[in-house]
N, C-alpha and C positions, 0 to 999 in steps of 0.2 A: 504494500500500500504506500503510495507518495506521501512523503511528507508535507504538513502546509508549512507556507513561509509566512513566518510572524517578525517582525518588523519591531524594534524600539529608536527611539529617536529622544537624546538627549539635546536640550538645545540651549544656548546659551546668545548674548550680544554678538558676537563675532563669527561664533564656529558651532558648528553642532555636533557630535559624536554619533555612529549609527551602525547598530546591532541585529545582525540578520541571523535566524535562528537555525537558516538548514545552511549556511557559510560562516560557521562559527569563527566571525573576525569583527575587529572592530574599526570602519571608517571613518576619519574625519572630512568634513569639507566647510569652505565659508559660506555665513550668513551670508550669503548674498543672492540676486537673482542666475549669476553661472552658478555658486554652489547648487543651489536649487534645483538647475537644470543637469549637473553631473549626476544626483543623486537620482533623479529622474531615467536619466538616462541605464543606472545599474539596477535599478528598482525594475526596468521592463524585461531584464534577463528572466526574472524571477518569477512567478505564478504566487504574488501578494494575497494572504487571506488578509490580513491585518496589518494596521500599523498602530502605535499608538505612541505620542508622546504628552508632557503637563502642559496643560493649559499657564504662560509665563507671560502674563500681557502683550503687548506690544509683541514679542518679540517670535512667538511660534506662527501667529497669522500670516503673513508671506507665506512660509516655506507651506503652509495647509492649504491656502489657495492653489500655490502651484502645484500641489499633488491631486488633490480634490480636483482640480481642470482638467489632469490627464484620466480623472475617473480611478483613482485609487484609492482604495478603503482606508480613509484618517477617521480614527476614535480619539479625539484630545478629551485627557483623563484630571480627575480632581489631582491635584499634588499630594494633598493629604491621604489619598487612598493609596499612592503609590508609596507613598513612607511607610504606612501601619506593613505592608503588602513586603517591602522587604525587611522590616525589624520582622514578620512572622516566616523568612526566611532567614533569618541569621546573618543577615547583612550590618554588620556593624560600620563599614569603611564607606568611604564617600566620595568616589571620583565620578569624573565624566561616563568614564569608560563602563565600571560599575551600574550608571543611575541606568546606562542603555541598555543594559546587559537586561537590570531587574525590570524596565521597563518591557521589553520584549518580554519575556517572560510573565510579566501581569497580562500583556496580550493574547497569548497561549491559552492562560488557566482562568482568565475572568471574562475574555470578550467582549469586553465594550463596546456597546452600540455606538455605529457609526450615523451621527446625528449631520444635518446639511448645515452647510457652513454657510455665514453671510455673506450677502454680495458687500459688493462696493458701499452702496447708497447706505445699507443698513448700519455697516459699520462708522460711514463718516455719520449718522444721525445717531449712532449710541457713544461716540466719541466728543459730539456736543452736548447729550446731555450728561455723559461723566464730568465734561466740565462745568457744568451747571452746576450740580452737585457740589464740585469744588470749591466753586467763586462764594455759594451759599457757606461751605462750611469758614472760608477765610473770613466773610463778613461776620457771622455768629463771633468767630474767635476775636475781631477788632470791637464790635458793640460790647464784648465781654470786658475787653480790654478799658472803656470807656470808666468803668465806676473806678473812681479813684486816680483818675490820671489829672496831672496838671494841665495847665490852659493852654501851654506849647503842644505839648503831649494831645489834649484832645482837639485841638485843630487838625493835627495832625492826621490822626485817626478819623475825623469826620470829612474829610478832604479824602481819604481812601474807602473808605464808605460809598460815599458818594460816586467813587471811579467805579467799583462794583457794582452800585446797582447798576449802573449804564451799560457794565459789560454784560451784568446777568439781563440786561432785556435784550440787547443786540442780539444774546444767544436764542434770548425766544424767539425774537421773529426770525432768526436762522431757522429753529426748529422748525417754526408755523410753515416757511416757506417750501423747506424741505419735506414735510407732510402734506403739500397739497403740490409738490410735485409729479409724486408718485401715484400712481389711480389705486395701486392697490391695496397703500396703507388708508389714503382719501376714507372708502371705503370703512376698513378696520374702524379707522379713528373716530369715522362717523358712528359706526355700531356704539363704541366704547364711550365717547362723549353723551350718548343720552342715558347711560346708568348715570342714576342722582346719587352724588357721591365722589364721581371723577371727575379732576378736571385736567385741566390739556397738560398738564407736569405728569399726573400720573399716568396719562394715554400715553404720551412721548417717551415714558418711561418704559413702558410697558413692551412698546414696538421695538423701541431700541436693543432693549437690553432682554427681554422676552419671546425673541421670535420665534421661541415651540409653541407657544401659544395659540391654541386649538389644534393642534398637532399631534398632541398627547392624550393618553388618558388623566383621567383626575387625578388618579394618585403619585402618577408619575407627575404631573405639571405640580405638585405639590410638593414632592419631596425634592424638584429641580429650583423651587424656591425658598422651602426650607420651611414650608408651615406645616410639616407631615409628622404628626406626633410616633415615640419611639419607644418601645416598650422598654422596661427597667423592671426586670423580676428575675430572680433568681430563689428555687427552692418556696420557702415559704416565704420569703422577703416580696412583696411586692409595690416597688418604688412609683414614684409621681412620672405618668408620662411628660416628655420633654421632647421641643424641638428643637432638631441646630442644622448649621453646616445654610449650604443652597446662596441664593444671591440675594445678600444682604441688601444691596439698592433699590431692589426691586420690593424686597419686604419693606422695606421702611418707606417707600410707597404708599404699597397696599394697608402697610397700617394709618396713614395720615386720610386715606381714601375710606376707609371703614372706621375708623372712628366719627368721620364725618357722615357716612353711611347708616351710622347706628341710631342718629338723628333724623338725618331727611331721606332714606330709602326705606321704605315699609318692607318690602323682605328682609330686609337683615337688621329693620329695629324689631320686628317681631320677632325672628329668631335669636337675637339679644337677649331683649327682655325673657323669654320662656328659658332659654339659660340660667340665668343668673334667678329667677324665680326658681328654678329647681336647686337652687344651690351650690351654682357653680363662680367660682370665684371671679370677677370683673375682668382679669388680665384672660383667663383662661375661655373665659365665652370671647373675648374679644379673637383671641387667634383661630377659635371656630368658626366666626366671621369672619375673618382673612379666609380661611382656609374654603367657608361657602361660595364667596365673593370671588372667589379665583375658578373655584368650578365652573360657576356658572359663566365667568367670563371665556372660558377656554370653551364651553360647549356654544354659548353664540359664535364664536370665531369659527368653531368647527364644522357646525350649520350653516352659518350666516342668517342669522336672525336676529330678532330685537330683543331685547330686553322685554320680557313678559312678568308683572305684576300681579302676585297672586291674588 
């Protein structure tokens, strides 16, 4: 029986390292668009079931587009599941060469689904609003900065203040501009802007950085955002479910969207309130809202339908 060939791919700023499982060697080449293209080029000798390397911001997307264009299976994987994944193989040491090696090898024994990669458009519209995000978090840290500062000092700061909001609306009407270029998000954004509840930070959000959405099943669009409760039992111990891990930006969204949801959207203040009348504690009915609110958002996209009030 043929072997399959499973593919790791360490990658770093410059150079990447890469580990082929039925030519046990390890190649280097540069980040760059030739590196790209050599690795391409040795990658079509081979009958590819898998590749997989971590998701490393900036810096893995090139080299996935170029592979994902010639049609080859990229699975980019959590980092943290690739750590626990080699501490349970006895991997104490920590090189390039190594992270490919174990990389390939979580490819082998776990399979990671090979999920579609963004295009262009999507990526430059989740790259403005990450910086949205940002401009918001430097302003909070300057207004913080405000109590107690002298009159130099808060000139100062109210003169940077002031630079930000103007970069953080520039960036909206970027957004706005960019959402009604496309027919297809046009579309989405228009489903998603008449839940009461949303407003265009968390649709832009949601596009951007969300694009499994309706794609998925519930539980998977759940635990790919991180609102998917996890059991904690052992023997007769039986602990407080909890959730973690998924896309913090996208949660902290959907919570500012459901909080406000829990007020002026009748499905999810009714489902609120029957919560916490049953005795569920505030924080804990709240991420059951996130976690309704994200269902049903994923099933109109999936459909393409409205928002229906019970």
């Amino acid at each position: 029986m043929k072997q399959k060939t499973y593919v790791g791919i360490d990658i770093a700023k410059e150079k990447f390292d890469v580990f082929i499982n039925t030519d046990p060697r390890i190649a280097q080449f540069d980040n760059t668009p030739s590196g790209h293209q050599a690795l391409i080029s040795l990658l079509e000798t081979y009958e590819v079931e898998l590749i997989a390397m971590e998701a490393t911001g900036k810096y893995h997307g090139p080299l996935c587009a170029a592979l994902t264009l010639k049609t080859l299976p990229v699975a980019v994987v959590n980092p943290r599941q690739v750590k626990n994944f080699a501490r349970a193989l006895g991997k104490r040491a920590k090189t390039d060469t190594i992270d490919a090696a174990v990389l390939c090898r979580f490819a082998q024994a776990i399979e990671p689904p090979v999920r579609e990669q963004n295009d262009v458009q999507t990526q430059r519209l989740a790259g403005m609003v990450t910086r949205r995000r940002q401009l918001i978090e430097i302003r909070t840290a300057e207004l913080n900065r405000l109590e107690g500062a002298l009159y130099e000092a808060s000139q100062s700061i109210h003169a940077h203040v002031n630079w930000l909001n103007q970069q953080i609306s520039d960036i909206d009407d970027d957004i706005h501009r960019q959402l009604k270029v496309m027919p297809v998000w046009q579309e989405k954004a228009r489903l998603l802007e008449e839940v009461k509840g949303l407003g265009k930070v968390t649709v832009s959000t949601l596009l951007a950085l969300l694009p499994e959405l309706g794609k998925l099943t519930r539980r998977e669009i759940s635990a790919l955002v991180g609102v998917c409760p996890y059991a904690h039992e052992s023997g007769k111990m039986k602990g407080q479910r909890t959730i973690w891990g998924g896309r913090s930006a996208v949660r902290a969204a959907l919570y500012m969207a459901t909080l406000s949801a829990t007020r002026s959207n009748k499905t999810i203040k009714e489902f609120y309130d029957r919560l916490v009348a049953r005795g569920k504690a505030k924080k804990v009915a709240l991420t059951a809202c996130i976690r309704k609110l994200l269902t049903i958002l994923n099933a109109m996209l999936r459909d393409n339908r409205q928002w229906v009030t019970n």
